[in-house]
Phi, psi and omega in degrees: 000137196227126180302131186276017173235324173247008175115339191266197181270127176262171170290321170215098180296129160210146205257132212277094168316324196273348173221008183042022166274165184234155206216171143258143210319286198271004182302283194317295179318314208289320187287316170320303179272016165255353188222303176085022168207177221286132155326299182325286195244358165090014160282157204288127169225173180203154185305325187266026172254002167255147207258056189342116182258135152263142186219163195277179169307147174232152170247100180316148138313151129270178180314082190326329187283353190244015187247033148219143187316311174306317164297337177262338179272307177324311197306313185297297175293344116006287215279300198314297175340285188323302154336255227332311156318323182268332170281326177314300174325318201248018171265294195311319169281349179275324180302327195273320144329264238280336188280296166349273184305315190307287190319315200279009152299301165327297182286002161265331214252333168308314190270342168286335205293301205293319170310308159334275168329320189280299172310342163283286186346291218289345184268038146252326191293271221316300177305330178285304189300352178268309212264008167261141180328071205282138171314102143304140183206154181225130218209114176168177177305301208303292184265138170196100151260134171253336179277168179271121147294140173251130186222014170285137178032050186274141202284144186276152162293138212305326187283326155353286192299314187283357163265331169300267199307339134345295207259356155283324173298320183299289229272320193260004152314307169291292225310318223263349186263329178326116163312171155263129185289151193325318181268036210247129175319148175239159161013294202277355188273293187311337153321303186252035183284131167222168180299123155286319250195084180237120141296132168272131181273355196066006184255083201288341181267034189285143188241334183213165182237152173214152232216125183276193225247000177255331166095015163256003169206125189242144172277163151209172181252145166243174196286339173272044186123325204236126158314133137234155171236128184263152183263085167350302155283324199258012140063065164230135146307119183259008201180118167227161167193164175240143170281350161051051190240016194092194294184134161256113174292295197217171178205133165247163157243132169238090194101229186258359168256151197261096127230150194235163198253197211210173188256306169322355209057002202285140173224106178242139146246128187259182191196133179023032182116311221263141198286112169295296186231178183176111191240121193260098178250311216275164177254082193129173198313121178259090170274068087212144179221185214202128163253121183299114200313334159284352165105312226280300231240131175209156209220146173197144176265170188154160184329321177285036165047065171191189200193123202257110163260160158228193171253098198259339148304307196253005172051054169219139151339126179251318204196145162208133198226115181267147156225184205285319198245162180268169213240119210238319215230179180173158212187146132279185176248137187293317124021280196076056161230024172220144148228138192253122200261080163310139171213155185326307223248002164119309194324198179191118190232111204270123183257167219233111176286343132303346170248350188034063201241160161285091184278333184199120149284141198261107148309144186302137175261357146207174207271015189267151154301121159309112185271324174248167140194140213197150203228122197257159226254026153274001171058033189237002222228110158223136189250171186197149179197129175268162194290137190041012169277145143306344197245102169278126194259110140276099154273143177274101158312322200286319199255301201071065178198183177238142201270340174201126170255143200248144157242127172282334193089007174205152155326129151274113163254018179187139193227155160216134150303148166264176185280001159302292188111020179298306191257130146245131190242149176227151160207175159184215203263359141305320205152173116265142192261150163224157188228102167269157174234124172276117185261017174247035199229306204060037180235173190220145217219178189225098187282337168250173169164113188218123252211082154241136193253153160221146191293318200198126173249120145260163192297173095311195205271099189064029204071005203251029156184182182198113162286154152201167183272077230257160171315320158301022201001060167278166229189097145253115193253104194279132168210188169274000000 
């Protein structure tokens, strides 16, 4: 009798009820208890399905081959061959590895080389195609242009210029005497702001909100397109439409009209829904836009590293202006003889709106795409916050450095001033913050904070509330 697993005569034999083979004891058990069916035919066994054999005791032999010193040395040169053959064998195969892994280094270190090249191309084919002159067109009830224009780095018209100074002499005559008004919220109101309020706006891809100059009507965007404006008082959407202009990346107001950029590069402005103008300048994604204090003038950035100002009375392309990096943020000066300019890489670069000349770079204070920017409306203040930091950068226009960094607790993805310039209000998806400065302290506290997360918060009407925005593209209105 011989065990049907390793072959030999076992010691203690016992026999298989489901397939009648014979095994050994501890063989068979050892196999059981890892599979739990018969080795033979693969049917379910168990220990109480073996069958005990009586055999008389065996005494192994030994090995006829093995009972003299000339049989064990053939045994030994035997063994010895073999090594020696199995190490020849695993030299040849180590030899055929290593000729294997060279080439494919090669053809990986061929295929980085190629890649490379292509990717310079292409970020050159890109850097030409951002700086060649695109065909402006303005498309709406109002405006329509059909002819081409050259407007990289056309000097603005004279009636522009004389409207920037104007409307800079008017606005920094007033600003440094201006009282705070009376009715104007304070510290311990805003302390004790919670939600009053949630609208749903239905724009689940909404990314920033904007608050037209009375603070009773705010925009937002969806990622198809579509517009809403919501109403405050009456703590609604009043007026939705869609621009079927690509994803609305950012929105401002200039007056009673809405404008916004677009992921297409498209900068549209409406009225009551309806498309006023439409200007195709950038070449690639218009990520922000911005209006000129006058109402007149409006500015929007993108991705082809450069910055459009236009003319919205007469809906025409004014100026296209390149810099080194492409441009995420964009801001006036409460003045509006300065614009402050976000880039790819954290800097902040302010340019002279009549000369469109680079009057001061801010350096980056990390390698994040500028996210914010806010001007506080004494116009000596500008806060700024880059992608995924916490930390809001107050730069000083008079020193032209920077004066205070707030660490807030959350990314910051959205910042507004109030119009005192007392309150900086900030959020993400932590929460919103509010950070006041006392200037008769000079020091600076938090009066608020509430961990609701949003994308993007503006004032109301006197400080007496703080819309935001949440990520679900809800409409939340914070008050006392």
């Amino acid at each position: 009798m011989l065990c049907a697993i390793s072959g030999e005569a076992p010691e203690q034999p016992v026999a298989s009820r489901k397939s009648g083979n014979i095994f050994e004891r501890r063989l068979i058990e050892a196999y059981l208890s890892q599979h739990g069916t018969d080795p033979v035919n693969g049917e379910e066994l168990t220990t109480d399905d073996l069958i005990d054999l009586k055999q008389s005791r065996l005494v192994k032999p030994r090995p006829p081959t093995l009972t003299s010193i000339p049989a064990l040395l053939s045994t030994f040169q035997n063994e010895w061959d073999a090594v020696i053959l199995e190490t020849f064998q695993l030299k040849q195969q180590l030899a055929e590895t290593r000729q294997e892994l060279s080439t494919a280094l090669y053809y990986n270190d061929s295929a980085q080389r190629v890649i490379a090249r292509l990717q310079r191309e292409r970020d050159d084919a890109r850097d030409a195609l951002s700086r060649v002159s695109v065909t402006a067109t303005s498309n709406g009830a109002a405006h329509t242009n059909g002819d081409a224009m050259q407007v990289d780095g056309q000097e603005l018209p004279e009636t522009i210029i004389a409207k920037v100074e104007e409307t800079q002499q008017k606005l920094s005559a007033t600003r440094r005497k201006r009282p705070v008004p009376e009715d104007w919220a304070t510290g311990d109101i805003i302390a004790s702001f919670d939600v009053k309020s949630t609208a749903d706006s239905q724009f689940t891809g909404s990314k920033s909100l904007a608050s037209d100059k009375t603070g009773d009507f705010f925009l937002c965007g969806d990622s198809d397109g579509a517009i809403g404006v919501y109403d405050l008082k009456q703590g609604a959407f009043t007026t939705r439409s869609n621009l079927q202009s690509g994803a609305i990346l950012h929105g401002v107001w200039a007056n009673d009209r809405p404008v916004v950029a677009t992921s297409t590069g498209a900068v549209v402005v409406t009225q009551e829904g309806t498309v006023q103008a439409k200007f195709k300048q950038h070449a690639g994604a218009a990520t922000a836009v911005a209006v000129h204090p006058s109402d007149d003038v409006a500015v929007s950035v993108g991705e082809d590293k450069s910055y459009v100002l236009y003319d919205l009375s007469e809906g025409t392309v004014l100026t296209q202006v390149f810099s080194d990096l492409a441009l995420t943020a964009v801001t006036f000066h409460p003045d509006g003889h300065l614009l402050a300019t976000g880039a790819t890489d954290g800097s902040i670069i302010l340019y002279d709106v009549k000369t469109s000349q680079p009057a001061h770079t801010f350096p980056a204070t990390n390698s994040a795409p500028i996210t914010g920017l806010s001007f506080s409306e004494n116009g000596t203040w500008l806060a700024a916050a880059t992608r995924g930091s916490t930390v809001v950068t107050i730069y000083d226009l008079r020193k032209l450095a920077a004066l205070k960094t707030l660490d807030v607790g959350t990314a910051v993805t959205g910042l507004s001033w109030d119009y005192t310039g007392q309150f900086l209000a900030a959020c993400g998806p932590g929460g919103v913050v509010v950070s006041q400065y006392t200037k008769s302290s000079k020091k600076w506290s938090e009066p608020f904070r509430k961990a609701l997360a949003a994308v993007d918060v503006q004032w109301g009407a006197s400080a007496h509330s703080l819309v935001a925005l949440t990520g679900e593209g809800a409409v939340s209105v914070l008050g006392a």
